[in-house]
N, C-alpha and C positions, 0 to 999 in steps of 0.2 A: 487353273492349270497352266503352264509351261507353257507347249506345246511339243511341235518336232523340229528339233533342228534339220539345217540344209541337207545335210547328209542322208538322211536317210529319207526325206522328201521323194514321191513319185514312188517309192517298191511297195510292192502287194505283201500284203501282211495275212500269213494265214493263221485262223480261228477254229478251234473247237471246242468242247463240252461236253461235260455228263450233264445228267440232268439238273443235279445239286449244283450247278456251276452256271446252268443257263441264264439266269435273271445277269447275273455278275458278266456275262458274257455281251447280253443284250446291252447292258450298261456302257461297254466300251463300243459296241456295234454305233449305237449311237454316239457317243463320243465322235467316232472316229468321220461317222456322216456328218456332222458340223460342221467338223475341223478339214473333212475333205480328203481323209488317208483313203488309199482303196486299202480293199480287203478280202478277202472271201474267205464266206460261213462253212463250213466244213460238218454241220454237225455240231451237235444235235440241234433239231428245230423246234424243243419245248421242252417242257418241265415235268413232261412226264418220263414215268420211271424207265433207264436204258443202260444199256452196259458201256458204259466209258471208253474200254480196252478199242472197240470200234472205233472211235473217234481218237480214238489215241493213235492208232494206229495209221489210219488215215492223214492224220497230218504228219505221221512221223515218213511214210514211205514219200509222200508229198517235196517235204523238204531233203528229205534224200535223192531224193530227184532232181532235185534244184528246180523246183515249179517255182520254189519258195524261200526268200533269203533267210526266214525266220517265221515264227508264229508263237500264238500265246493261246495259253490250255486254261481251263475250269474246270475244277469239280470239289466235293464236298469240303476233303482236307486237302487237296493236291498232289496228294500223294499216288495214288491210287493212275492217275492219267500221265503221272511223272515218271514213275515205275516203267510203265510201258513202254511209252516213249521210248525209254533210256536203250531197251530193248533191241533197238537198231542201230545198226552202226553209222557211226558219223551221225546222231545225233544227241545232242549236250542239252537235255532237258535242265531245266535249274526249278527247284523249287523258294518261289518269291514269294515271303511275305511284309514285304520292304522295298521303299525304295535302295535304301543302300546294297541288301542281298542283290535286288535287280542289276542295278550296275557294275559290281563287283562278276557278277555271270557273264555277261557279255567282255567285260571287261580283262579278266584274269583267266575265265573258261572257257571265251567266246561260245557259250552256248547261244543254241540256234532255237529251242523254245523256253518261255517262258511259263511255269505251270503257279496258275494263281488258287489259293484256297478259301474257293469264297465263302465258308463259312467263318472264315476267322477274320476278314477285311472289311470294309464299311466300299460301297461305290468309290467316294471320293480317292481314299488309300490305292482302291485299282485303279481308277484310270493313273494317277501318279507312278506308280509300281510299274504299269506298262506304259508312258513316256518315261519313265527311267531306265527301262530296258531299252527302248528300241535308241536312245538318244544316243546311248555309251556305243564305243568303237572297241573292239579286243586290240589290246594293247603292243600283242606280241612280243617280242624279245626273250626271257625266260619261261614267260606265259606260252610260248610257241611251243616251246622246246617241252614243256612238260603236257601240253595237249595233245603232239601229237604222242604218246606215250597210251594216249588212253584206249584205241580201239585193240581189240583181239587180233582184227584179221589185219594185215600190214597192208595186204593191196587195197585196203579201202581206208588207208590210212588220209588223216588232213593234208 
């Protein structure tokens, strides 16, 4: 692995999970104690069976709050926790199963969570998938200009 570039060294990276997502979650959990990123668990805290939408939810009002510059999701297919997410405004769920989708998110969408689908990725694929996310910088320029285009409500516009 990479790691994180300078930039984005030292911010609090928030995490959550359905159940079908845990193990793949715990995987970067670790990861990220190694290599020394903070974090916080947000949910779920096992592999037993739980409704996602919770924990989807929970990081998404999180980072709408700006607790949180960003965070990274799991669950079965990713869709499922990505959906939700998306649900709240000013947040730019991406569904990753690549490092290239990852960076192109942050990048061209500046989305603000990463939703991983761990049944389709091997450990090693994620942690790269999420330092490919958090590395990339949104690029702005026309990228700007068509994001902020995306929320419904304008006062909570980017």
């Amino acid at each position: 692995m990479s790691g994180l570039n300078k930039n984005f060294r030292g911010k609090v990276v928030a995490v959550a999970s359905g159940h079908a997502g845990y193990n793949k979650k715990m995987a970067v959990l670790n990861y990220f104690e190694e290599a020394g990123i903070p974090y916080k668990d947000l949910g779920c805290y096992s592999n037993k069976s739980c409704d996602y939408p919770d924990f989807a939810h929970k990081i998404a009002e999180a980072i709408g709050k700006k607790e949180f510059e960003c965070g990274i999701t799991f669950c079965g297919s990713g869709q499922g926790i990505n959906i939700t997410a998306n649900k709240h405004q000013n947040i730019r769920s991406a569904l990753c199963w690549n490092t290239e989708i990852s960076k192109l998110a942050r990048e061209h969408n500046d989305s603000n969570i990463c939703a991983i689908p761990s049944r389709f990725v091997s450990e090693e694929e994620t942690i790269a998938i999420v330092e490919s996310f958090l590395n990339a910088e949104f690029e702005r320029g026309r990228h700007a200009r068509r994001v902020k285009k995306i929320p419904l409500c304008k006062k909570d516009s980017v």
